[in-house]
N, C-alpha and C positions, 0 to 999 in steps of 0.2 A: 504494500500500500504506500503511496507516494505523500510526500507533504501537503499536497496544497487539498486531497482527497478528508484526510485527515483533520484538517481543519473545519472543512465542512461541520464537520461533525459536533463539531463544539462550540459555544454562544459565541454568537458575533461582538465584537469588542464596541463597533459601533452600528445601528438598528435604528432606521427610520422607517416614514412609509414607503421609499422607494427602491431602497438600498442597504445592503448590508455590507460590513466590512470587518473579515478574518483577516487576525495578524498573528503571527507567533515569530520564532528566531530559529536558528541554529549554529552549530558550532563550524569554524573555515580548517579546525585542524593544529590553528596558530597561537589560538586565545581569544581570537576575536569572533565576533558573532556579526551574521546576516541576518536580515530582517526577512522573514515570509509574508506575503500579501495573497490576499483573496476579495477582490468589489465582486460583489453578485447583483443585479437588479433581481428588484422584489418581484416584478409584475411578469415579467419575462423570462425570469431564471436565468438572464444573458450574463455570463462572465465577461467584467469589465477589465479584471486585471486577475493573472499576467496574460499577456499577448504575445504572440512570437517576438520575438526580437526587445521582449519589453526591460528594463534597465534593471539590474541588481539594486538592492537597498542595503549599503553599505560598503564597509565594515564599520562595529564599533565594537568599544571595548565592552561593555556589560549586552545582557539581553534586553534589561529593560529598554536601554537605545535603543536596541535594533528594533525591539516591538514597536515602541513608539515612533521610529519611523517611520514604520510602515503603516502604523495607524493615520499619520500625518499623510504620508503619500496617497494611501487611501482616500483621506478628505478634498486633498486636490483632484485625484479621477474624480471623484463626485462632483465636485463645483466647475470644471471643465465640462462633461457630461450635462449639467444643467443647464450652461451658458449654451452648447452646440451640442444640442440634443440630437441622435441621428436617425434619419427615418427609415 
């Protein structure tokens, strides 16, 4: 079972009516931690992030950075997303 699977599965860090948003971390091997991200829209079930080619979130030195990253990153797909909604 892969990371971003995984997450699914566990409360979304941030839950509105449109959108949800999975974060978690993991370890690079060196001490440092990457961020994991998951946007889901609510209404469509459309996976917003990651997307092919979509950019790493990180490194940092604790988990909580890297979560909080991603949580941040997450909030910008969202208000991106809402400025140029796609049809």
């Amino acid at each position: 079972m892969n990371d971003e699977s995984a997450m699914a599965r566990h409360k979304a860090h941030v839950s509105d009516g449109d959108f949800e948003i999975y974060a978690s971390h993991h370890g690079t091997g060196d001490g440092r931690y990457m961020g994991s991200l998951r946007v889901i829209g609510k209404s469509d079930r459309k996976i917003l992030f990651p997307f092919d080619g979509a950019p790493q979130i990180g490194p940092f030195a604790t988990p909580a950075e890297a979560r909080e990253a991603a949580v941040e990153y997450g909030r910008m797909i969202i208000a991106v997303d809402r400025a140029v909604p796609e049809e």
